[in-house]
C-alpha positions as CSV (number, residue, x, y, z in Angstrom):
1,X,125.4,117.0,78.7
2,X,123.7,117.8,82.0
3,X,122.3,114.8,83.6
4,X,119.3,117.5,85.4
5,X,118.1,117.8,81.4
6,X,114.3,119.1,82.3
7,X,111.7,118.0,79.2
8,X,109.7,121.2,78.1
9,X,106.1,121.3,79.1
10,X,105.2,122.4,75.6
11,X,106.7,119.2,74.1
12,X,104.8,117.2,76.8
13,X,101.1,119.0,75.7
14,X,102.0,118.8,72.4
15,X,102.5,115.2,72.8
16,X,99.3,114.3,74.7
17,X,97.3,115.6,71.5
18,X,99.2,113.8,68.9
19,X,99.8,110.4,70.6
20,X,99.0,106.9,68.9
21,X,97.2,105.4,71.6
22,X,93.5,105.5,71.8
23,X,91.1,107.5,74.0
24,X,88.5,105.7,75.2
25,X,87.8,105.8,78.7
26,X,85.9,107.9,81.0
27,X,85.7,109.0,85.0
28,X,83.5,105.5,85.7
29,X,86.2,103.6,84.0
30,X,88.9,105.1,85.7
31,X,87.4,104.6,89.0
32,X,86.8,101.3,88.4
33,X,90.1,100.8,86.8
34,X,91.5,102.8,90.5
35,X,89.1,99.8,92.6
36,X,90.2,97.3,90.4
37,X,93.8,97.8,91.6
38,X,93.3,98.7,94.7
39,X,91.0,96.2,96.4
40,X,92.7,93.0,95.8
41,X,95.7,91.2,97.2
42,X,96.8,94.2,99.5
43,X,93.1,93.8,101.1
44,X,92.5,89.9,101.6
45,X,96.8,89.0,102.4
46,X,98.1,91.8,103.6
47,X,95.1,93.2,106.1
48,X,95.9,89.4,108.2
49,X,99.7,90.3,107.7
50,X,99.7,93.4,109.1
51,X,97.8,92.3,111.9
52,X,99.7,89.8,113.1
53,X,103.5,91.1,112.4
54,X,102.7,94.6,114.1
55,X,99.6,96.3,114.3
56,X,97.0,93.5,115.6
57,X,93.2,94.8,115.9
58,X,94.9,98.5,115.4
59,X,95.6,97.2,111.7
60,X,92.3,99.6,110.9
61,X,94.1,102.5,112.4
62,X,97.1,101.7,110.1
63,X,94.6,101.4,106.9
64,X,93.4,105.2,107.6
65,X,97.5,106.3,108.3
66,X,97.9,104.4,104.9
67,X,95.4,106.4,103.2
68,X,95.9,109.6,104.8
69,X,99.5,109.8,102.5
70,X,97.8,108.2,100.2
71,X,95.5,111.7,100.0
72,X,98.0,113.9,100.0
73,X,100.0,112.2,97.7
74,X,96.3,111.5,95.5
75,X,95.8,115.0,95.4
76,X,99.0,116.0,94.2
77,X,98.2,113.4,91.3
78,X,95.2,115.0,90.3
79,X,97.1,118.1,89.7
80,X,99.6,116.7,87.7
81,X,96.9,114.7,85.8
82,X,94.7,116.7,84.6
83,X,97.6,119.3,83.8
84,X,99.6,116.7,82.1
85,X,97.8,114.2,80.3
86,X,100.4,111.9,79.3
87,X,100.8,108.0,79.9
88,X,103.6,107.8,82.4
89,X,102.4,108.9,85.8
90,X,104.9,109.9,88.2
91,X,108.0,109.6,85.7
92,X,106.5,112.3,83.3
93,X,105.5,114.3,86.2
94,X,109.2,113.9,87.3
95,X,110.8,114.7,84.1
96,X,109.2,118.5,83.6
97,X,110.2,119.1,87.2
98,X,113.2,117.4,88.6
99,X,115.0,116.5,86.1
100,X,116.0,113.4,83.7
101,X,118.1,111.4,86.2
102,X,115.0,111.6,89.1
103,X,112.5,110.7,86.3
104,X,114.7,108.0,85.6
105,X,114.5,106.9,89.1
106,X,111.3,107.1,89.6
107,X,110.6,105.2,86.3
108,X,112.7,102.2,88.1
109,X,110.9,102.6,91.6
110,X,107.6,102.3,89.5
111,X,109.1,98.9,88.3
112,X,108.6,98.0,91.9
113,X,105.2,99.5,92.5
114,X,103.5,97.6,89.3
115,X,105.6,95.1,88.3
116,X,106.6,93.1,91.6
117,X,102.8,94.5,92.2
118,X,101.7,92.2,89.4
119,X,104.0,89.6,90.6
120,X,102.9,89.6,94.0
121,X,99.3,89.9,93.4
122,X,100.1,86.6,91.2
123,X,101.4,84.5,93.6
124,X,98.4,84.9,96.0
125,X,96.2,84.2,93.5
126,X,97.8,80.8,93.0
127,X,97.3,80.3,96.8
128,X,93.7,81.2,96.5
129,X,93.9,79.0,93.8
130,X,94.4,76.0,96.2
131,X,92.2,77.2,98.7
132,X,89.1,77.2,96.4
133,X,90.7,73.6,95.4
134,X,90.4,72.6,98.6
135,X,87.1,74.1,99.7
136,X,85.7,72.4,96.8
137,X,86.8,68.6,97.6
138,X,89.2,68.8,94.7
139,X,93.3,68.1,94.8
140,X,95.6,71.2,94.6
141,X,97.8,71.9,92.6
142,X,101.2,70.1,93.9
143,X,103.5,72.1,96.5
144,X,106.3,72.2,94.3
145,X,104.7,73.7,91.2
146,X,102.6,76.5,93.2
147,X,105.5,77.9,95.8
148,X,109.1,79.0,94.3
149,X,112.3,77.8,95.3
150,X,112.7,80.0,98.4
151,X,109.6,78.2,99.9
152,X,110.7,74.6,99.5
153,X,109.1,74.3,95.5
154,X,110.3,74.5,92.1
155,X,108.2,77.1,90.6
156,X,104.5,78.9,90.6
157,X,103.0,77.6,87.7
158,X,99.2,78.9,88.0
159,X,100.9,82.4,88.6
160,X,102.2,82.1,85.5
161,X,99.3,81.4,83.6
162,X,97.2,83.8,84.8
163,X,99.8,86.9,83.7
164,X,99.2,85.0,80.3
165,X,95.7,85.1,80.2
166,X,95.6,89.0,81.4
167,X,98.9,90.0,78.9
168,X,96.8,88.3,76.3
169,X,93.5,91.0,77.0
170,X,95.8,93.9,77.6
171,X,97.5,93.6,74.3
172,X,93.6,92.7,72.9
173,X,92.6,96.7,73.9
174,X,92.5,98.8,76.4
175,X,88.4,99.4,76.2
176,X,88.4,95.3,76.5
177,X,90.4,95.2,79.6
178,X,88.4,98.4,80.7
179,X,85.1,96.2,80.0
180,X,86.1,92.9,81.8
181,X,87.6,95.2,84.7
182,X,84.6,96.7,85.5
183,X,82.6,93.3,85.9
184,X,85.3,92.2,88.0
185,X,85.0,95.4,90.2
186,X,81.2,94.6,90.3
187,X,81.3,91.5,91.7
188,X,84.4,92.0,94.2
189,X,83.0,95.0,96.1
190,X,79.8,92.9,96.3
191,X,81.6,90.3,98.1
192,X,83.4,92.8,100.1
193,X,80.4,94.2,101.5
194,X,78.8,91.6,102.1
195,X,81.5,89.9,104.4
196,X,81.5,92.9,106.1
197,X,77.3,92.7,106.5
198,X,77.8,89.2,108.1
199,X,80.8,89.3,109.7
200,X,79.5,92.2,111.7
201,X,77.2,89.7,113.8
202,X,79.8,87.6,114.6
203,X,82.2,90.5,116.1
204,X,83.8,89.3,119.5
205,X,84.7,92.7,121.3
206,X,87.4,90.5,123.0
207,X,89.4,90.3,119.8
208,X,89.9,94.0,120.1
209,X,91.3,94.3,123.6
210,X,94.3,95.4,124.1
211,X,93.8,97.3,120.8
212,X,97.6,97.5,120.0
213,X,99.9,94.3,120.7
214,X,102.1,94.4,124.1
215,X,105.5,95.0,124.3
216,X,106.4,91.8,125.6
217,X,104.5,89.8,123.0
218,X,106.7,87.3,121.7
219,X,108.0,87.8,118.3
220,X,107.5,91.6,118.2
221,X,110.5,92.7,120.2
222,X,111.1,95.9,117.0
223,X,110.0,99.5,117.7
224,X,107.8,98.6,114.5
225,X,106.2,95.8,115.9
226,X,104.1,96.7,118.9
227,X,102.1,99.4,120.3
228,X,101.7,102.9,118.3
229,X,105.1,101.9,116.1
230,X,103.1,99.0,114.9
231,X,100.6,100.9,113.8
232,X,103.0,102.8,111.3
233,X,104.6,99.4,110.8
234,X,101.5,98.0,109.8
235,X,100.5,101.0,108.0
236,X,103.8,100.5,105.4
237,X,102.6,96.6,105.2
238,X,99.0,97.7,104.4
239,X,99.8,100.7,102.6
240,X,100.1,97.9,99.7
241,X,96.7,97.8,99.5
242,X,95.8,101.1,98.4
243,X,98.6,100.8,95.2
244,X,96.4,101.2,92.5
245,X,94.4,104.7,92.8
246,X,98.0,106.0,91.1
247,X,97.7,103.6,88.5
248,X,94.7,105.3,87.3
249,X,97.5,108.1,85.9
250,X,98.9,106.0,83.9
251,X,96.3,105.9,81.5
252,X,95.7,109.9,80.8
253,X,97.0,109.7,77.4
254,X,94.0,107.2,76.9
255,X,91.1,109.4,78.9
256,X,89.0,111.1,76.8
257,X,88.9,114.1,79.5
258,X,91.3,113.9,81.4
259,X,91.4,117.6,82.8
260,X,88.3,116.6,84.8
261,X,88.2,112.9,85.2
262,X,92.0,112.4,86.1
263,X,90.7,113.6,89.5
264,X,87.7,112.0,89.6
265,X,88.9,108.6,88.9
266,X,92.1,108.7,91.2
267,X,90.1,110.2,94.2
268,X,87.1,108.5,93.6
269,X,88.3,105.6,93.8
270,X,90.8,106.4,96.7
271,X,88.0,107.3,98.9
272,X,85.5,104.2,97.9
273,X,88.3,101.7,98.9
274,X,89.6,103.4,102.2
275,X,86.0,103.3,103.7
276,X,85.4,99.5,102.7
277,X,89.3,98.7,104.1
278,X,88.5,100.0,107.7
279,X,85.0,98.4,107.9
280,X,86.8,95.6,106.2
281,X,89.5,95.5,108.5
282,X,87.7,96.0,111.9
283,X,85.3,92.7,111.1
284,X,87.9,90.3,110.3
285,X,89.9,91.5,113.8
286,X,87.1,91.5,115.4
287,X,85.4,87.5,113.9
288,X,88.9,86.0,114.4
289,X,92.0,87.0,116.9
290,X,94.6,88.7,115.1
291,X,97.3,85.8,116.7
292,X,95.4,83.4,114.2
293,X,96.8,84.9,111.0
294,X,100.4,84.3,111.9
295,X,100.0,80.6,111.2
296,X,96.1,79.4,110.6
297,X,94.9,81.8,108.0
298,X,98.4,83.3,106.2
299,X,97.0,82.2,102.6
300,X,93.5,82.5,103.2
301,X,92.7,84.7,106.2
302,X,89.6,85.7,105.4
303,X,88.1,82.6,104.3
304,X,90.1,81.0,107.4
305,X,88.1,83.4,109.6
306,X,85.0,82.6,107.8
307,X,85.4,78.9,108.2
308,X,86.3,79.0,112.0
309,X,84.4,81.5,113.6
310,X,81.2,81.7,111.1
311,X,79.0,78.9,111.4
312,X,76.8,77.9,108.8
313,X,78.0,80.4,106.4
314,X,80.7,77.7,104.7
315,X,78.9,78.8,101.3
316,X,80.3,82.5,101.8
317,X,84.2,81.2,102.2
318,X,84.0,79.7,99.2
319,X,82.0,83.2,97.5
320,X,85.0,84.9,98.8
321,X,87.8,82.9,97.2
322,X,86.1,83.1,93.7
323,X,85.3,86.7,94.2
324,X,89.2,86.8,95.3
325,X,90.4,85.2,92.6
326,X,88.1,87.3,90.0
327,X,89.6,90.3,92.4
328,X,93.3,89.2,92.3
329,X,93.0,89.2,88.2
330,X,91.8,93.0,88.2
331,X,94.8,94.1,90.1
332,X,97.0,92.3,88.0
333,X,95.2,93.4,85.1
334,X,95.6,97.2,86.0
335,X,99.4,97.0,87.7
336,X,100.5,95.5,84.3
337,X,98.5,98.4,82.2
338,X,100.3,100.7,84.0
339,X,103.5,99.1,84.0
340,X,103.5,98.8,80.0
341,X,102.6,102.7,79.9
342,X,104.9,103.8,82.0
343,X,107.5,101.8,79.7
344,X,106.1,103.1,76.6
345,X,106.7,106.7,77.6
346,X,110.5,106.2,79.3
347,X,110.8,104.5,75.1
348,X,109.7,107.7,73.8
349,X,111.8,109.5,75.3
350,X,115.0,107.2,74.6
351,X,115.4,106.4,77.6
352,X,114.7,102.1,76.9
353,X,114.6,100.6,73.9
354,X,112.5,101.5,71.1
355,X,110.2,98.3,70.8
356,X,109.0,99.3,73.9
357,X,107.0,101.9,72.0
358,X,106.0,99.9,69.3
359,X,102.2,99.8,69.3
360,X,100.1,97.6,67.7
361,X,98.7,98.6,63.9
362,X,95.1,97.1,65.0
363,X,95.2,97.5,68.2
364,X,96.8,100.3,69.0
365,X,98.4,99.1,72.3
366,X,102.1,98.8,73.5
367,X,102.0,94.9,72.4
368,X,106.0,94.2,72.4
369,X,106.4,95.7,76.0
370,X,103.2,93.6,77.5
371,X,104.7,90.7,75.8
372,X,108.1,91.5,77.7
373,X,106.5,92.4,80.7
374,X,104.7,89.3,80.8
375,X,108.8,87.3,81.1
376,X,109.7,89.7,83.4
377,X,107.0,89.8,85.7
378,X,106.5,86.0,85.4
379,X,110.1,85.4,86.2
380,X,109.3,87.2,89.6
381,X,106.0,85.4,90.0
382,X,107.1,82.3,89.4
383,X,110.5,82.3,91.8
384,X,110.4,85.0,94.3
385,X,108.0,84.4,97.5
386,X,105.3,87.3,98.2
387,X,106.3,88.8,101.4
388,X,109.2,89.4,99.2
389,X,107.8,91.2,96.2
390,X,105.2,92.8,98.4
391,X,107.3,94.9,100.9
392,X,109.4,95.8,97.7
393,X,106.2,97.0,96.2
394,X,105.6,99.5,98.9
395,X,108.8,101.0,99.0
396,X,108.6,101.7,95.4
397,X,105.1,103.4,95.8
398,X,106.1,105.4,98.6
399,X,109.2,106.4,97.0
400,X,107.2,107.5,93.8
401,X,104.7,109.4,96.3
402,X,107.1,111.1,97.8
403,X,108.7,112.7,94.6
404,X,105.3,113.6,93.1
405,X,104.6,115.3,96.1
406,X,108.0,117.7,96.3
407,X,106.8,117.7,92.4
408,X,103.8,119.9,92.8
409,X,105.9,122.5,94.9
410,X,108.5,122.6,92.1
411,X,105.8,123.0,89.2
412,X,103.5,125.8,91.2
413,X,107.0,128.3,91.0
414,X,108.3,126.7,87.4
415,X,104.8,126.9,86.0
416,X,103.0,129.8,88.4
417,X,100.8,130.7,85.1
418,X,100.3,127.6,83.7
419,X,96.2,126.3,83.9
420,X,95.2,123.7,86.0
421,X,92.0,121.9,85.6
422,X,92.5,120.6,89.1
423,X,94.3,122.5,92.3
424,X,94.4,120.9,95.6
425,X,94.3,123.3,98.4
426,X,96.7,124.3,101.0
427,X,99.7,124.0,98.9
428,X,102.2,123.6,99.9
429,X,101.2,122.2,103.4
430,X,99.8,119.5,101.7
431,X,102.7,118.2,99.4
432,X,105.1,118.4,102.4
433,X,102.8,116.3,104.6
434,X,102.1,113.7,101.9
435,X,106.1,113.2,101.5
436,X,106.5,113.4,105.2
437,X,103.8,110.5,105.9
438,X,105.3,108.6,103.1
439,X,108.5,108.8,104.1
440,X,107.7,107.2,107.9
441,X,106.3,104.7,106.2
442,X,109.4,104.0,104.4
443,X,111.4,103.8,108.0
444,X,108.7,101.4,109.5
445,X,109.5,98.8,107.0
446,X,111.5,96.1,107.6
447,X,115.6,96.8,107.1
448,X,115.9,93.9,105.0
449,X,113.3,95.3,102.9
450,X,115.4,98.6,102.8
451,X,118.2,97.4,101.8
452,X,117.6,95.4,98.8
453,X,115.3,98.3,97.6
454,X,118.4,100.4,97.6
455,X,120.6,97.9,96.0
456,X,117.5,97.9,93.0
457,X,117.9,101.7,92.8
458,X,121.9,101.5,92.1
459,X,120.9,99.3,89.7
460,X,119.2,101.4,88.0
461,X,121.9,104.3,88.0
462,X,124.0,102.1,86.3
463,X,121.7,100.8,83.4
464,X,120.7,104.7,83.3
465,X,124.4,105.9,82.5
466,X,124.9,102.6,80.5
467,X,122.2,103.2,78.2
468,X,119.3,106.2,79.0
469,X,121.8,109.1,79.6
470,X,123.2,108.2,75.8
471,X,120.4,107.7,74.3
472,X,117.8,110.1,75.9
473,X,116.3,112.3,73.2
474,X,117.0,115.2,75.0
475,X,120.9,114.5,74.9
């Protein structure tokens, strides 16, 4: 049996009308479902990361390279969307284009993008955690319990707990977790902004010159680490930050509309979070050096910057850690949503095993795979360090991006006649320069990085021939 097996449109549609899971939500909700996921750990860790490891103040020219692939790969999202209106995102995309064996891939680089997402996003909410611990005149939580083994402790214990609490909702409902989602949103974005209204005051132009770091900085000997390869450097380290917009895919089957408010939601919320990210990203550079982050402020930057070069304003560092915190468990919230959805469909489809599917008789949720998800992604969590997790996030993504971009040129020949709710213009100019900015991404991360990203993905062959090929309903 041909391992290129393509899944039928018509069985996709047909599915999308006749699926068990509910429709509830709307274009707000998916945009604040998108800035729930994207505003978050990518924003308040990785914007000081960036900084310091290769872009420096030019870290805002890597956000808007970030979310220039972001936009072509967004668009081509929209199209699929609203065409297909299936949980799944880029896998079912994949699957009636390319083939079972690339939606198979894709389904296992998605494991990166929201699982080690969700993982990631959890440890730096235990370090935010301590911070606010801290800021409060309280003890934190002991070394060995908060960092994993890599990093001198035993394990990340508040990590764990707050995957608990946020499985818990997500197998609760999907309208809940919309619900609490959207307050969280709420009161983030408010914070956001409002760092960026005071902040702005205390600006020193002299943190922004020279805009990109020197070639003889020490440290940053790499093509990817100084100058104007730093910037696209920084740009795959920050491109974390705008994971989530493609999270808002995952729940079509669970839109009430989704031909017009797949698009809406994914580049609503795309273009909310990429304005507030430069702003964002030009104040803290600008209130504190970008040499700082590399030791000083690498688990609270912004409150670091806050508490050392914003006088009187002590009560905002601590407004910013709760807001974090409140932030961090959105983004956790949504990656593990979409992680469970894209499971649920590969189980359809035989491709994992069938309890992955299972959804609740009250509920009506995927309860078995959130409850697995919540092992698997606490196992991460609770032993792996975030620079880890985080760089293997982004190569996921971008791998992902870059398929659902060659995807749309594949579906305009195979489906020429087919209706589309949403078409982004200039096709295909547009898909090819979303996969070519994605792909440069992937070459200015680290080789490391690289490397064990591959070694995942051959993974993933061999479960898919061990099991999927087998028992894939299409065999």
């Amino acid at each position: 049996m041909s391992q290129s097996r393509i899944k039928p449109l018509e069985a996709l549609l047909a599915r999308a009308s006749h699926g068990d899971l509910k429709r509830t939500l709307t274009a707000k909700s998916l945009v604040a479902l998108g800035i729930g996921a994207i505003i978050g750990a990518g924003l308040f860790v990785r914007t000081a990361a960036a900084s310091s490891q290769a872009a420096g103040p030019a870290v805002t020219v890597s956000f808007l390279v970030a979310a220039v692939g972001c936009l072509f790969a967004g668009l081509c999202y929209a199209e699929f969307a609203s065409m297909i209106p299936i949980a799944g995102s880029a896998y079912t995309y994949a699957y009636t284009t390319m083939g079972e064996k690339v939606a198979w891939i894709i389904g296992w680089a998605l494991i990166l993008e929201y699982a080690l997402g969700a993982a990631t996003v959890a440890i730096a909410w235990s370090e935010y955690l301590n911070k606010l611990l801290q800021q409060m005149g309280g003890s934190p939580v002991p070394f060995a319990l908060c960092h994993s083994p890599f990093e001198g402790g035993i394990l990340n214990i508040p990590a764990i707990v707050i995957l608990l609490i946020l499985t818990a909702l997500l197998v609760k409902g999907t309208e809940e977790s919309a619900t609490v989602n959207a307050i969280i949103v709420a009161v983030k974005v408010a914070i956001v902004i409002v760092f960026i209204a005071i902040g702005w005051h205390f600006v020193n132009p002299a943190n922004h010159t020279p805009f990109l770091i020197p070639a003889d900085a020490p440290g940053h000997a790499g093509w990817n680490q100084h100058g104007w390869g730093g910037v696209l450097g920084g740009a795959g380290i920050v491109f974390f930050a705008f994971i989530g917009f493609d999270a808002v895919s995952t729940a079509a089957q669970e839109t009430i509309n989704p031909g017009r408010d797949m698009p809406r939601g994914i580049l609503g919320s795309l273009a909310i979070c990429t304005v507030l990210y430069v702003l964002f990203g030009y104040v803290l550079t600008g209130v504190a050096n970008w040499t700082e982050f590399a030791m000083a402020g690498k688990e609270g930057s912004v409150a670091y910057a806050v508490q050392a070069h914003m006088p009187g304003y002590g009560w905002l560092a601590v407004a910013i850690t709760v807001a974090i915190l409140f932030g961090f468990s959105s983004v956790i919230l949504v990656m593990l949503l979409g992680q469970s959805r894209v499971f649920y469909t590969m189980s359809e489809d035989g491709l994992l095993p069938n309890m992955f599917c299972h959804v609740h008789p009250k509920f009506r949720t995927p309860y078995k795979c959130n409850i697995v998800l919540f092992f698997f992604v606490g196992c991460f969590a609770a032993f792996v360090p975030e620079s880890v997790a985080g760089n293997l996030t982004s190569v996921g993504t971008l791998f992902a991006f870059v398929l659902v971009c060659i995807g749309i040129i594949i579906m305009r020949k195979l489906q020429s006649t087919m209706p589309r709710p949403f078409r982004p213009p200039l096709v295909p100019v547009v898909p090819i320069l979303g996969a070519l900015v994605c792909s440069a991404m992937i070459a200015g991360l680290d080789t490391t990085t690289l490397i064990t990203a591959f070694c995942w993905m051959v993974l993933g062959l061999v479960i898919y021939f061990a099991y999927g090929r087998s028992h894939s309903k299409l065999a």
